[in-house]
C-alpha positions in Angstrom: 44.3 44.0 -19.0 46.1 40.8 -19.4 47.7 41.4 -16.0 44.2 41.2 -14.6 43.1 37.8 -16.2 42.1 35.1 -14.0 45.1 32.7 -14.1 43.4 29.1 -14.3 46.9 27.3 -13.8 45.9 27.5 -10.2 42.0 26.4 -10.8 43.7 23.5 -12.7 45.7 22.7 -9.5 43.2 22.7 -7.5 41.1 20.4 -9.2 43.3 18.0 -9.7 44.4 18.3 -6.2 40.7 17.6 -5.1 40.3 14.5 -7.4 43.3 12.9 -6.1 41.9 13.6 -2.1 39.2 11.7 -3.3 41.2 8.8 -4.9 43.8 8.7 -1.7 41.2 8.5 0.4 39.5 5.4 -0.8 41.3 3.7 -3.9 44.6 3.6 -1.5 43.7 0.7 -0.1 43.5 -1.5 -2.9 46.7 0.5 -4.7 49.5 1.5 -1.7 51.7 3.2 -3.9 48.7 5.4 -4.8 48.5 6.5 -1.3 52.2 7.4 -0.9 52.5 9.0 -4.2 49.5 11.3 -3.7 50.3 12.1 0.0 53.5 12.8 -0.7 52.5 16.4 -2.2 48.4 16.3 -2.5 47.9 18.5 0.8 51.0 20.6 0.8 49.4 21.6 -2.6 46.6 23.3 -1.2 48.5 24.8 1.3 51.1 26.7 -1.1 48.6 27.8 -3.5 46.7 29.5 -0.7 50.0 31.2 0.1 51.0 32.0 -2.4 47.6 34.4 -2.9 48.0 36.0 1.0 48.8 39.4 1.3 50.2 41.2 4.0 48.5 44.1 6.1 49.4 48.0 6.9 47.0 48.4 9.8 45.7 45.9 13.0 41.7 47.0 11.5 43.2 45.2 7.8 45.2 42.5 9.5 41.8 42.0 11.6 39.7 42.0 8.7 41.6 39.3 7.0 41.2 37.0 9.9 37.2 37.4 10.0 37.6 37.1 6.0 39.7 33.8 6.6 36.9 32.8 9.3 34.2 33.3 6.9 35.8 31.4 4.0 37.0 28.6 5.6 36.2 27.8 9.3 32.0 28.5 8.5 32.3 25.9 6.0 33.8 23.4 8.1 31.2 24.0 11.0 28.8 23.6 8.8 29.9 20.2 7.3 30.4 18.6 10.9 26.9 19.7 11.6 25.4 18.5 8.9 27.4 15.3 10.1 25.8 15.3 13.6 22.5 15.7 12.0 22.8 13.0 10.6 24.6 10.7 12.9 21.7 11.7 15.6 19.3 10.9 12.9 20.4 7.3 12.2 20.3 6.9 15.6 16.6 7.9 16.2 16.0 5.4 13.4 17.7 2.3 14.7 16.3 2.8 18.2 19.6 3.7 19.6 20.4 6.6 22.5 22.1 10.2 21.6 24.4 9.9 24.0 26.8 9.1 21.4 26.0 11.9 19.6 26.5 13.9 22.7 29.9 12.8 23.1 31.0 13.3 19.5 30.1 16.8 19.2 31.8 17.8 22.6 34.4 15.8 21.4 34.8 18.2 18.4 36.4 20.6 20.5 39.4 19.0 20.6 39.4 17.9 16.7 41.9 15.2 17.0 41.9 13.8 13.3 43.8 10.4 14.4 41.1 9.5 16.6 42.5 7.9 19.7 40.3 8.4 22.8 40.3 12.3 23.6 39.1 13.1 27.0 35.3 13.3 25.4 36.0 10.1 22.9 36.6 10.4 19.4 36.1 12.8 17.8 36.7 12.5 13.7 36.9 15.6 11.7 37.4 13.8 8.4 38.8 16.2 5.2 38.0 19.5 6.8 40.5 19.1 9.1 42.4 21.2 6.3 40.1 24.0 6.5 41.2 24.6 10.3 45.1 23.8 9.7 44.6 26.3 6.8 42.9 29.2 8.8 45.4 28.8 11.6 48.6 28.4 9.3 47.2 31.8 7.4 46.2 33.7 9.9 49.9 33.3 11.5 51.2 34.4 7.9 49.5 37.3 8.0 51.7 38.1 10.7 55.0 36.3 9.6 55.0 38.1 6.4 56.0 41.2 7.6 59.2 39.8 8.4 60.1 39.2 5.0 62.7 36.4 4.0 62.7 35.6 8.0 59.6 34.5 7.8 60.6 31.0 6.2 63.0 30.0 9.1 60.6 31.4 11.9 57.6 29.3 10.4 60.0 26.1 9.9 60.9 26.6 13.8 57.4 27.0 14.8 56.4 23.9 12.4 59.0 22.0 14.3 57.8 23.0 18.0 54.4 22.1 17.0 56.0 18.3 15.8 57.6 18.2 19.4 54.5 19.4 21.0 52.3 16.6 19.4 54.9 13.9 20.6 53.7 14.6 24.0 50.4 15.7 23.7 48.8 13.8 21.0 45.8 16.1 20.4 45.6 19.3 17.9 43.0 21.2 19.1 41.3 23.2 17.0 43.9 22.3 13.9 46.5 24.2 16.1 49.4 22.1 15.6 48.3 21.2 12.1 48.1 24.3 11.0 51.7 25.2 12.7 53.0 22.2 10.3 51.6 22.9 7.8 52.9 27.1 8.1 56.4 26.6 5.9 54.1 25.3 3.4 51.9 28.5 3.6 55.2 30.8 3.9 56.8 29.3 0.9 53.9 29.8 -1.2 53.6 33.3 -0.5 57.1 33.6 -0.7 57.0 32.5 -4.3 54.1 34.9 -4.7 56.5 37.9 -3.7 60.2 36.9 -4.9 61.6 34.6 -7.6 63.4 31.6 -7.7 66.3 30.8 -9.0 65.9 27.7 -11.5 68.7 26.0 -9.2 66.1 25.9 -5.8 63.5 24.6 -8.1 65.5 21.6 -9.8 66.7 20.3 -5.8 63.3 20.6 -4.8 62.0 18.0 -7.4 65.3 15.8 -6.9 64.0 16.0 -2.9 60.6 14.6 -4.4 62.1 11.9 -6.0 64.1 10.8 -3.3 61.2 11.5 -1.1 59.2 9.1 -2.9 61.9 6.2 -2.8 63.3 6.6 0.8 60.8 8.7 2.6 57.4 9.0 3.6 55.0 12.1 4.8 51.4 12.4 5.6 50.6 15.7 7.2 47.1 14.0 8.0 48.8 11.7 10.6 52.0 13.9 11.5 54.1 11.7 9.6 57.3 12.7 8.2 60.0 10.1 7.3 62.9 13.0 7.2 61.1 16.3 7.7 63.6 18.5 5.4 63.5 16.0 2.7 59.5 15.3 3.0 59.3 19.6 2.7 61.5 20.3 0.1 59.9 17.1 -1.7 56.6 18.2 -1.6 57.3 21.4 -2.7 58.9 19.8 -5.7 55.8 17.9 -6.5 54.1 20.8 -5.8 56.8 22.8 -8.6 55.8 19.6 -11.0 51.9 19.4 -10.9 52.0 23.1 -11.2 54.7 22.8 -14.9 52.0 20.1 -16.1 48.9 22.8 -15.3 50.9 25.3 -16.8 50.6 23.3 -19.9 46.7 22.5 -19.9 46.2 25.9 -19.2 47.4 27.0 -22.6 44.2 25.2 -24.6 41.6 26.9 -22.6 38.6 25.9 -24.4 39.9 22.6 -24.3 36.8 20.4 -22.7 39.7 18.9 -20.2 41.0 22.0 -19.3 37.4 23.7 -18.5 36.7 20.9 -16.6 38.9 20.8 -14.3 39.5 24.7 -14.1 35.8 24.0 -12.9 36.2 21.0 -10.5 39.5 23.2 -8.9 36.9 26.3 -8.2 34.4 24.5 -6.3 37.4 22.6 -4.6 36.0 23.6 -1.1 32.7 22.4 -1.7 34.1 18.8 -3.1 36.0 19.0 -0.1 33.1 19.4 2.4 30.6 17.0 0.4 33.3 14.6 0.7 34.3 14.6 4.2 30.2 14.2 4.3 29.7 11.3 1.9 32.8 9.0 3.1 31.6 9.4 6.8 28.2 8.8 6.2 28.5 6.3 3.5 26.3 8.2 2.1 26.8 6.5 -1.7 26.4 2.8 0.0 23.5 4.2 1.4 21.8 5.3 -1.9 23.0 2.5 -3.6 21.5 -0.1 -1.1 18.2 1.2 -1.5 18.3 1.5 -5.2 19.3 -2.4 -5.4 22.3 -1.9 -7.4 24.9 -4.0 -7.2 28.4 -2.7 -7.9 32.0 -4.0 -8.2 34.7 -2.4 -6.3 36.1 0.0 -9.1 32.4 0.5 -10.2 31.3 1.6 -6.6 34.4 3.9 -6.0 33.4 5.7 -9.5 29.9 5.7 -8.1 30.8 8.0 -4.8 33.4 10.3 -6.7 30.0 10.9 -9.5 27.9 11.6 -6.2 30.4 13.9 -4.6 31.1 16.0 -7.7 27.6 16.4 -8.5 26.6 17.2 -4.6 28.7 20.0 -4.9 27.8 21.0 -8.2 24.6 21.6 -6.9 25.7 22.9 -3.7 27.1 25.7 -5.2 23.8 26.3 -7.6 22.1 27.6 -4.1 22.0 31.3 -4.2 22.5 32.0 -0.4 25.2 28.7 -0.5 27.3 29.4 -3.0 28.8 32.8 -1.5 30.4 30.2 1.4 32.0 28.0 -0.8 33.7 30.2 -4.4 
């Protein structure tokens, strides 16, 4: 029975995870060292919890299954959000008089889902947050594969992780998440690797030494294929990963705790944070709502404002019957 209890270390993770998407994304700018702490670890996060719950398959039907399981749960989401986007970017520009032909171009642009945004051969085309949920499906669904090599799955997924890293220095475009998701595969494998073997207190120790060191020579931001010194920026964030998840460990001891709820709560509608987020920053959707109340807010104040709107977006998101089944 206790083997079968929902462990909410990992809800914990999550939501904390979420929260600090949504300070990296915005309260960066005014605090750098924000943006290089939390990036340093924040997506890598995501990607070795999900890991760490794949399974492996015994027939092609199962293995296939899982892929249209992974489809539903993460790549229906993401369409959804972007339309939702489109809708209202074509909206707006009914209302200030202006042609679709923008429009036009940013949905074909889609296609390629370049998340840097330099001119693709339809224009830009910005995917926003859910860019994970593509790098995620693509990085899980090779998993599903790489995991019945066992322990050779870590240096197959490192050599495919560096291909794609070569790949994107000559053709700057990830369609699809493709070379995201290849980067972001040892992430994946380690995860599940964790999941299925454990390790020595040693590996754990050097991976938070790597995060230190990550954190005072390095730099990484999957988001932008950045990686100061790739093994260092892996290991680091794994490390980080290692700590957050010690700290979580912790909170999840007092579980009627009113901080540990709530944030067990915030990490199980992660996905639908994520989505109302990559919605509300694009759409300015809290400047919006703001204007036309006439209230006037300081920067911190505003900031607060958005994250309050977000939350409770997807709080209520969820509450639809027919929605909620996308998105827990």
């Amino acid at each position: 029975m206790i083997e079968n209890q929902r462990d909410i270390t990992f809800d914990i993770m999550k939501g904390i995870g979420i929260l600090l998407v949504l300070i990296g994304h915005v309260w960066s700018v005014y605090i750098p060292i924000t943006h290089h702490i939390i990036t340093s670890f924040h997506m890598p996060l995501f990607f070795i919890v999900a890991g760490y719950f794949s399974k492996s398959y015994t027939t092609h039907l199962e293995a296939l299954s899982s892929i249209k399981k992974y489809f539903t749960r993460l790549v229906v989401p993401m369409v959804l959000t972007q339309t939702a986007m489109i809708v209202w970017t074509a909206g707006m520009a009914i209302l200030k008089g202006n042609g679709l032909q923008a429009v036009i171009i940013q949905t074909t642009a889609l296609f390629w889902a370049d998340v840097l945004c330099p001119s693709t051969p339809y224009g830009p085309a910005p995917l926003g947050v859910v860019w994970f949920l593509l790098a995620l499906f693509v990085a899980k669904s090779i998993l599903l594969f790489l995991s019945r090599l066992q322990v050779w799955a870590i240096p197959v997924s490192i050599a495919l992780a560096c291909g794609a890293l070569l790949l994107q220095q000559v053709f700057p475009y990830s369609i699809w998440c493709i070379s995201l998701g290849l980067t972001a595969l040892p992430f994946v494998t380690i995860g599940w690797l964790c999941r299925h073997h454990l390790l020595p207190v040693w590996v754990n120790v050097v991976a938070v030494l790597c995060w230190i060191l990550a954190l005072l020579f390095s730099n990484m931001d999957m988001y932008s294929y950045t990686y100061g010194f790739w093994p260092l920026d892996v290991v680091g964030a794994c490390g980080g990963t290692y700590c957050l998840y010690l700290v979580c460990h912790r909170i999840a001891r007092y579980p009627s705790a009113f901080l540990t709820r709530a944030l067990a709560y915030i990490g199980i509608i992660s996905l639908a944070i994520m989505c109302v987020h990559c919605f509300e920053i694009e759409s300015h959707l809290g400047n919006h709502l703001r204007a036309s109340l006439g209230i006037n807010l300081s920067t911190g104040w505003l900031y607060l404002w958005r994250y309050a709107l977000t939350i409770a977006l997807a709080v209520g998101l969820v509450h639809i019957p027919k929605v909620k089944k996308l998105f827990i």
